[in-house]
C-alpha positions in Angstrom: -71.0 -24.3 -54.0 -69.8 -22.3 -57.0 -67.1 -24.9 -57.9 -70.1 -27.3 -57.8 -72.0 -25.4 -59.8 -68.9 -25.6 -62.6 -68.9 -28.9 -62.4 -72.4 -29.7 -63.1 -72.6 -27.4 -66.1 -69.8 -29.8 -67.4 -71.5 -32.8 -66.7 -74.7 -31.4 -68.3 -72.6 -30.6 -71.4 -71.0 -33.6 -71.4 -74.7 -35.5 -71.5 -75.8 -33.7 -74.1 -72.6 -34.3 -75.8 -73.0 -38.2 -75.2 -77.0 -38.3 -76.5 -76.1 -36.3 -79.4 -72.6 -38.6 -80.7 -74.4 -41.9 -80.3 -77.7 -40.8 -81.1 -79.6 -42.9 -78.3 -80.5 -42.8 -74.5 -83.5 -41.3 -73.0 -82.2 -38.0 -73.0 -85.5 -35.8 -71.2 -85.4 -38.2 -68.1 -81.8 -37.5 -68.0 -81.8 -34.1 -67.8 -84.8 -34.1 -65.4 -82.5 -35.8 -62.5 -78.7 -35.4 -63.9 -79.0 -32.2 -60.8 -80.0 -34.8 -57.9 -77.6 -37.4 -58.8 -74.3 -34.7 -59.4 -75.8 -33.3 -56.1 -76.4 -36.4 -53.9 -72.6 -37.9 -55.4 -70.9 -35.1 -55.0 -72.2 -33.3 -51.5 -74.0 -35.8 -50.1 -72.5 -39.6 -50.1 -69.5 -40.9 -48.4 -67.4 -43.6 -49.5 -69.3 -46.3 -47.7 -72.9 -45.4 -48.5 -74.9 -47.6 -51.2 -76.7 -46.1 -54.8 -79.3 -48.2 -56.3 -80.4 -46.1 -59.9 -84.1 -47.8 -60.0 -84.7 -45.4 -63.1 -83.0 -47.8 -65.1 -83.4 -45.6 -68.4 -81.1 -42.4 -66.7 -78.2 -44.6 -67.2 -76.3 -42.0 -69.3 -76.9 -38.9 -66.3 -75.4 -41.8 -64.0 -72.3 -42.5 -66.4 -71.3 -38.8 -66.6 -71.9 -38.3 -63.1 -69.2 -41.7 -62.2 -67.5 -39.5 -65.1 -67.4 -36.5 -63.2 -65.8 -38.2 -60.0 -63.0 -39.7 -62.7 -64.7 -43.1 -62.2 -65.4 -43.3 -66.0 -63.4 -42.2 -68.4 -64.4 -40.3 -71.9 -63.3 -43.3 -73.8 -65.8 -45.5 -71.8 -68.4 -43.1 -72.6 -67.7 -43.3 -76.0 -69.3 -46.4 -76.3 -72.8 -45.8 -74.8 -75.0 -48.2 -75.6 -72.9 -49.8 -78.5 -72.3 -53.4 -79.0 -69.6 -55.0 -76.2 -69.8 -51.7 -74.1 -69.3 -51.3 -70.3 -72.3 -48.8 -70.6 -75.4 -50.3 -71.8 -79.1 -48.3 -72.5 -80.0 -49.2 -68.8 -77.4 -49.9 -66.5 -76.2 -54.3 -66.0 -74.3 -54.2 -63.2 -71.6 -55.5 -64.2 -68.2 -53.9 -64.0 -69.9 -50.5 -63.7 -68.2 -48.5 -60.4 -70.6 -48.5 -57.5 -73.6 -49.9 -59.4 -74.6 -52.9 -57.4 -77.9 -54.3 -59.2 -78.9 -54.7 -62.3 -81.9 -52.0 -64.0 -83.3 -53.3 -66.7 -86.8 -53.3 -65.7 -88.3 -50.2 -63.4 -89.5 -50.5 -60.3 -87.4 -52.8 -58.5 -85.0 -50.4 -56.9 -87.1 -49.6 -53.7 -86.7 -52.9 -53.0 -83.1 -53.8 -53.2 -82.6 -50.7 -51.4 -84.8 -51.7 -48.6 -83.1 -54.7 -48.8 -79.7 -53.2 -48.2 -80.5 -50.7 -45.8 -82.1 -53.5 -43.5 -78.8 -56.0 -43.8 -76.4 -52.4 -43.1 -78.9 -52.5 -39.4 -78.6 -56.6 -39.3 -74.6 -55.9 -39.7 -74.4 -53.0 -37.3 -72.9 -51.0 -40.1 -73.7 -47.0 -40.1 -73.5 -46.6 -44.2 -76.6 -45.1 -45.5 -78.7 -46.6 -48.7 -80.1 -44.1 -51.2 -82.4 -45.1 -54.6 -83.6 -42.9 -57.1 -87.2 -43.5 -58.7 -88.9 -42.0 -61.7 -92.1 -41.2 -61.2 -93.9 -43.7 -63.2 -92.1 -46.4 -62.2 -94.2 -46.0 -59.0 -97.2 -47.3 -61.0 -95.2 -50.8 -59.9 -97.0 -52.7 -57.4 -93.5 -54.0 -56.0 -92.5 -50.0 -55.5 -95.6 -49.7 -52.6 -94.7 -53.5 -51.3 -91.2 -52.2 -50.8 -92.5 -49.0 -49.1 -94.8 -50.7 -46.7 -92.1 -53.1 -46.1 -89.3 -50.0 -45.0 -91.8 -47.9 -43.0 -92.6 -51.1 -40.9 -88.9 -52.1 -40.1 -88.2 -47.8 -39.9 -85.2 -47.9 -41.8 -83.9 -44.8 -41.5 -81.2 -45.1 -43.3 -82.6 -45.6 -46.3 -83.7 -42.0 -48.4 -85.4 -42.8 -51.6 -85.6 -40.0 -54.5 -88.3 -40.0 -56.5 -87.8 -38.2 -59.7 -90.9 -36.5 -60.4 -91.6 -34.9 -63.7 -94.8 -35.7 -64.8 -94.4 -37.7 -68.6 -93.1 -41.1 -68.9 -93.4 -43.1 -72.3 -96.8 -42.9 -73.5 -98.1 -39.7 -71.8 -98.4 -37.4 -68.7 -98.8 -39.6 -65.6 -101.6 -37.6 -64.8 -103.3 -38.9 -68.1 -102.4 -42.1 -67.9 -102.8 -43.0 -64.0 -104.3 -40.2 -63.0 -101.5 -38.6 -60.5 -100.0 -35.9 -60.7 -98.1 -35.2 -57.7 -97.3 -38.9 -55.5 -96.5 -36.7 -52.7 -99.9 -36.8 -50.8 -100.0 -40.7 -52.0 -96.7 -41.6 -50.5 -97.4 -39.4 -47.1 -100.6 -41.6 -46.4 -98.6 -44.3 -45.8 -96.4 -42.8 -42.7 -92.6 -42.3 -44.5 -90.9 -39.1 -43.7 -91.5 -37.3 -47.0 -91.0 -34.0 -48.6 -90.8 -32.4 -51.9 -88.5 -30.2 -53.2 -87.3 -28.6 -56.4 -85.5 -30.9 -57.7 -82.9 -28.7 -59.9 -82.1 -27.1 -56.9 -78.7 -28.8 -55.0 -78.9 -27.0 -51.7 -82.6 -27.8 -51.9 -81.8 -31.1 -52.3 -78.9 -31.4 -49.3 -81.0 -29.8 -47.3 -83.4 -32.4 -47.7 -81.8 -35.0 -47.2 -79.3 -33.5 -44.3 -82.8 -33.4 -42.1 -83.2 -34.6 -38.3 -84.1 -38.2 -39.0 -88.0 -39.0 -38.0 -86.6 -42.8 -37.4 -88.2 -43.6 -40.1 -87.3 -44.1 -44.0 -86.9 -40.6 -46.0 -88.5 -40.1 -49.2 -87.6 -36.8 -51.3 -90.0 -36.3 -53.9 -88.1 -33.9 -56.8 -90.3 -31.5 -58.3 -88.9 -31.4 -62.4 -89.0 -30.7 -66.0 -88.1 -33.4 -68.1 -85.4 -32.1 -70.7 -84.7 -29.6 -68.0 -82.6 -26.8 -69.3 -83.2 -27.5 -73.2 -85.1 -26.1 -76.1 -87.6 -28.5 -75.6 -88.3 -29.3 -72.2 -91.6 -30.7 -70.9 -92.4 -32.5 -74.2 -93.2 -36.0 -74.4 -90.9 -36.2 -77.4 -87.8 -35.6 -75.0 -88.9 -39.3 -73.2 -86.2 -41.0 -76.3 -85.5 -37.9 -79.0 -82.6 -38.9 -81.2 -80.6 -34.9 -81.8 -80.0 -33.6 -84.9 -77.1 -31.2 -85.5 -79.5 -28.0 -85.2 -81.3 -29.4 -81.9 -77.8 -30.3 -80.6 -75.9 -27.0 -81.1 -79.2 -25.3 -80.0 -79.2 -26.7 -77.2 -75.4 -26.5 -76.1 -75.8 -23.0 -76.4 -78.8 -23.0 -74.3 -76.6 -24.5 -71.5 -73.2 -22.7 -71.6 -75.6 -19.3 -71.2 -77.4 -20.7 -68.2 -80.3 -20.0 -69.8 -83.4 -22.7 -68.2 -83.4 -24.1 -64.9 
């Protein structure tokens, strides 16, 4: 776990690195899940199992995970969200290793992934399907259509992540939906759900190594959006250009493993 633990540092530095050089991406929902995605690529997937990023706008935590696993390259990242890149603001699908749908637009993840996890059953394969969410993105009708539809064909092997930090664009979810946790919400409906912190790996493998209920699995990841930085928890974080100051601030912040 220690050498894990090295290599997630470096792939935090290497996001703040990419936010700060091209001055764009969403960096606070990056940091908020750039632990569950270098945790569930890393210690958790096998070379047949499916990834469908829902949160569209963590495209750049994606990148330098696939760039942690030598799947990207530094030059690629380079040109994050510039004109003719392979790496776009949120994710196209296209020529991007393992990425299988477009993300443009939230909320559409649970169900391609439901989609995939039924045809892996239909096709007798035993690869597993996992999708992670943003929090917000569950204010999508299509998000509970997709969860109805997996709890009533149990598709257990589908596990979706649900990235739950509490501010999306315009506010605190509880402000501008009124929820604050989705756990109880989600529960109601009969998945097999539980919530856990979500800057915590083993936490996280834990979770998701669980005896199966033969149903699908939802892991609801308690977080801080900016996790790790000077300003954490702020709004602002949701799409915060970086000054020099913020940037070297912050990098400091992160090679003394001071945070979460």
């Amino acid at each position: 776990m220690q050498s894990f633990q090295n290599t997630l540092q470096k792939a935090k530095l290497r996001l703040l690195q990419l936010h700060y050089e091209v001055q764009s991406g969403h960096i606070g929902g990056n940091f908020s899940c750039i632990d569950a995605l270098m945790t569930l690529h890393h210690c958790v997937m096998g070379a047949d199992d499916r990834f469908v990023l829902s949160k569209g706008h963590s495209a750049g935590a994606l990148y330098v995970t696939l760039w942690s696993l030598d799947l990207l390259s530094d030059d690629d990242l380079q040109t994050f969200t510039q004109d003719n890149s392979l790496l776009p603001g949120h994710p196209s699908g296209s020529g991007i290793p393992g990425l299988l749908f477009a993300t443009g637009s939230l909320g559409h993840g649970p169900s391609l992934a439901a989609g995939l996890a039924l045809a892996a059953r239909h096709k007798g394969s035993e690869h597993r399907v996992f999708c992670l969410c943003s929090d917000g993105e569950w204010q999508e009708g299509s998000c509970w259509e997709a969860l109805t539809f997996a709890i009533h064909q149990r598709l257990e092997n589908l596990t979706i992540l649900i990235d739950q930090n509490g501010l999306q664009g315009f506010g605190r979810t509880v402000d501008v939906i009124s929820c604050g946790d989705i756990t109880p919400r989600i529960t109601a409906f009969g998945a097999d759900v539980c919530k856990v912190n979500g800057h915590d790996p083993k936490a996280i493998v834990e979770a998701i190594s669980a005896p199966s209920k033969g149903t699908l699995r939802i892991i609801v990841l308690d977080t801080v959006k900016a996790c790790s930085l000077h300003f954490e928890n702020q709004l602002e974080s949701h799409y915060l250009p970086l000054s020099e100051v913020d940037y070297m601030k912050a990098r400091k912040r992160l090679e003394q493993g001071d945070g979460k």
